[in-house]
N, C-alpha and C positions, 0 to 999 in steps of 0.2 A: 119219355124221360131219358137224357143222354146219362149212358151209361161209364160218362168219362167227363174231365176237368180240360187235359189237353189234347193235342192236337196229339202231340207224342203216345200218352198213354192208348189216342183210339186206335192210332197205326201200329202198335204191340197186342193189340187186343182182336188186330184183323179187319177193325171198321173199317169201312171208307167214306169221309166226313164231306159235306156239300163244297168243303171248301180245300180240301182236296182234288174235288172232281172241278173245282174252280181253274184253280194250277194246273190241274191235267192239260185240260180245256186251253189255257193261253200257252202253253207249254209242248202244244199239239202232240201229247203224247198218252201212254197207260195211268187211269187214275192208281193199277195196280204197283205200279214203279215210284211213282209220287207217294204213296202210302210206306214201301220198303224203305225210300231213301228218309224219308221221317223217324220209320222205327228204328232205322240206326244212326240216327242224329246226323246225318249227312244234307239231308234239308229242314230249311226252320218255315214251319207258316205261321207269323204273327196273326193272331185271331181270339182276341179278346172277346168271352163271351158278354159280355156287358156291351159290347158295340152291335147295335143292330144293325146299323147301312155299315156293313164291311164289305171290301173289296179284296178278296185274300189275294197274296201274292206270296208265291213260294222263294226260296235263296237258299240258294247251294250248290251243291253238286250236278251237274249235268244241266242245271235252268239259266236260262237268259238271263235273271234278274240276280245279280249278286258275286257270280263268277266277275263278268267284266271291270266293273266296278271295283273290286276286292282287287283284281290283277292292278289295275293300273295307280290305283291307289299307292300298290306295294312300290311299282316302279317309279313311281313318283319321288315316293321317300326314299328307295335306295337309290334315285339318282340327285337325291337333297342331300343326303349323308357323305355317296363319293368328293361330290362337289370340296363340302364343308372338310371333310377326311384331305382331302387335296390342298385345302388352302390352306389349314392346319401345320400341313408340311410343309408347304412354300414360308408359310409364317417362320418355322423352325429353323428350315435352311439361314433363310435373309438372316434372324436374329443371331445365329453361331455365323455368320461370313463379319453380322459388323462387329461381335466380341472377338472377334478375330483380330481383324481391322484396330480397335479400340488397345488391342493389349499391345 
């Protein structure tokens, strides 16, 4: 009988869950590090117990899956924003050169 609900509650409690030692595993690294960075909510392992063919995969802090992604994501959109922030201001300029111009 598992003596926990998540993933979170079994890394506070000291377990180390199959799927855990999943992410360890592709993550070539300690399931005991995989289990710390869980208990302080620094990695997430999605793993619904209602899914039997699960494939866990960790995201977070120090793993492959979810830093990269996350980063590029950001920079994506803070290089959508400058963009937009820039033409903003070019918009600006032009419209006070032709009230300018107009008056």
């Amino acid at each position: 009988m598992r003596k926990y609900a998540t993933q979170m509650e079994a890394a506070k409690q000291g377990i180390i869950t199959p799927e855990m030692k999943t992410v360890a595993e592709k993550e070539f690294t300690d399931p005991e590090i995989i289990r710390e960075r869980v208990a302080l909510g620094q990695v997430a392992i999605p793993a619904n117990i209602n899914h039997k063919s699960l494939c866990a995969e960790g995201i977070g802090k120090g793993l492959r899956t979810g830093n990269y992604s996350l980063q590029q994501k950001s920079q994506k959109y803070q290089s959508k924003w400058c963009r937009c922030k820039t033409d903003y201001q070019n918009q600006c300029k032009f419209r006070d050169l032709w009230r300018r111009q107009q008056l």
